[in-house]
C-alpha positions as CSV (number, residue, x, y, z in Angstrom):
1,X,-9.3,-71.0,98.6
2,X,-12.8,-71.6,97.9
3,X,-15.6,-69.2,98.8
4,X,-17.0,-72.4,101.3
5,X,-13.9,-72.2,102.9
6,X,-13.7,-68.7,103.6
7,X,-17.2,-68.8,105.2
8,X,-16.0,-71.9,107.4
9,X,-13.0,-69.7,109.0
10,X,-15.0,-67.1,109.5
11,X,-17.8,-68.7,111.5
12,X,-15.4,-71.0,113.3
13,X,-13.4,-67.7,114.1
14,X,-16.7,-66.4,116.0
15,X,-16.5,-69.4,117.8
16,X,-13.1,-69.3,118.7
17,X,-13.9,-65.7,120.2
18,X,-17.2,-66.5,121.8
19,X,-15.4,-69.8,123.6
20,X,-12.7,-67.4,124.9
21,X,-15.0,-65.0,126.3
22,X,-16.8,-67.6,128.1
23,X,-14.3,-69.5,129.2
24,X,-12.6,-65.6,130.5
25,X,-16.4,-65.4,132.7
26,X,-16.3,-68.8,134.3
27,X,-15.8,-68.5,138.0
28,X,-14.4,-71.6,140.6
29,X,-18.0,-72.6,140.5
30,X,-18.4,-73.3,137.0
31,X,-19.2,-76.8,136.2
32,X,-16.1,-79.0,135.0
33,X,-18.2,-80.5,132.4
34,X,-18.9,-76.8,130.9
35,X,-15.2,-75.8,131.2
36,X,-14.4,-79.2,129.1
37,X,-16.8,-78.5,126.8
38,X,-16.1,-75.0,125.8
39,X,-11.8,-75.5,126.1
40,X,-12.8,-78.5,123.0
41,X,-14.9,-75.8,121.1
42,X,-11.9,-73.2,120.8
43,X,-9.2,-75.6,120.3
44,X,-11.7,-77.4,117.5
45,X,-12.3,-74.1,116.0
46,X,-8.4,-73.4,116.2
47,X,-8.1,-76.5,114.1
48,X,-10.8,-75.1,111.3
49,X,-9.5,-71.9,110.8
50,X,-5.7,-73.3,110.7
51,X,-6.6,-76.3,108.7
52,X,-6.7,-74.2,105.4
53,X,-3.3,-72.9,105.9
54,X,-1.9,-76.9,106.2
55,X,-3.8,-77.7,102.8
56,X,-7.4,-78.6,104.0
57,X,-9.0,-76.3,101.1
58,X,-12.1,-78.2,100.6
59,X,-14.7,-78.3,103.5
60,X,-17.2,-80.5,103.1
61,X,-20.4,-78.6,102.9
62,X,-21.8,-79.9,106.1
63,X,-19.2,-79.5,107.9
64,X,-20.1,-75.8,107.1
65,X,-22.9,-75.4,107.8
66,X,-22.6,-77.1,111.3
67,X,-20.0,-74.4,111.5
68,X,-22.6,-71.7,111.1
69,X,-25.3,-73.3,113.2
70,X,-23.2,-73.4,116.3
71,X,-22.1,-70.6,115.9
72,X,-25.5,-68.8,115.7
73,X,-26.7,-70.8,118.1
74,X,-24.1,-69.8,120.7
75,X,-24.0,-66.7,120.0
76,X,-27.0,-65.4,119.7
């Protein structure tokens, strides 16, 4: 695996975690459209960080660094 890749599982990893903690702190009164929203972010990072092991080994660079963005973004 390529050095691109590595960086891609490990941001989308960070947003698998930070999806699951939110989603763990949403209440009955959460909106639906923010329970949607963050249930598509962990199952799409899922996806990214499995993809390499079902012989997606070339990210496109974007892709990447989309990864990364959201992921600071959210997190921080």
């Amino acid at each position: 695996m390529t050095w691109l890749s590595w960086i891609n599982m490990v941001a989308t990893g960070s947003l698998f975690v930070h999806a699951v903690c939110v989603i763990n702190r949403m209440t009955r009164r959460t909106n639906h459209i923010f329970r949607v929203a963050y249930v598509i972010l962990g199952v799409g990072s899922i996806a990214a960080v499995l993809g390499p092991f079902y012989g997606y080994l070339h990210p496109q660079f974007g892709e990447v660094l989309i990864n990364i963005g959201a992921a600071l973004a959210l997190i921080v």
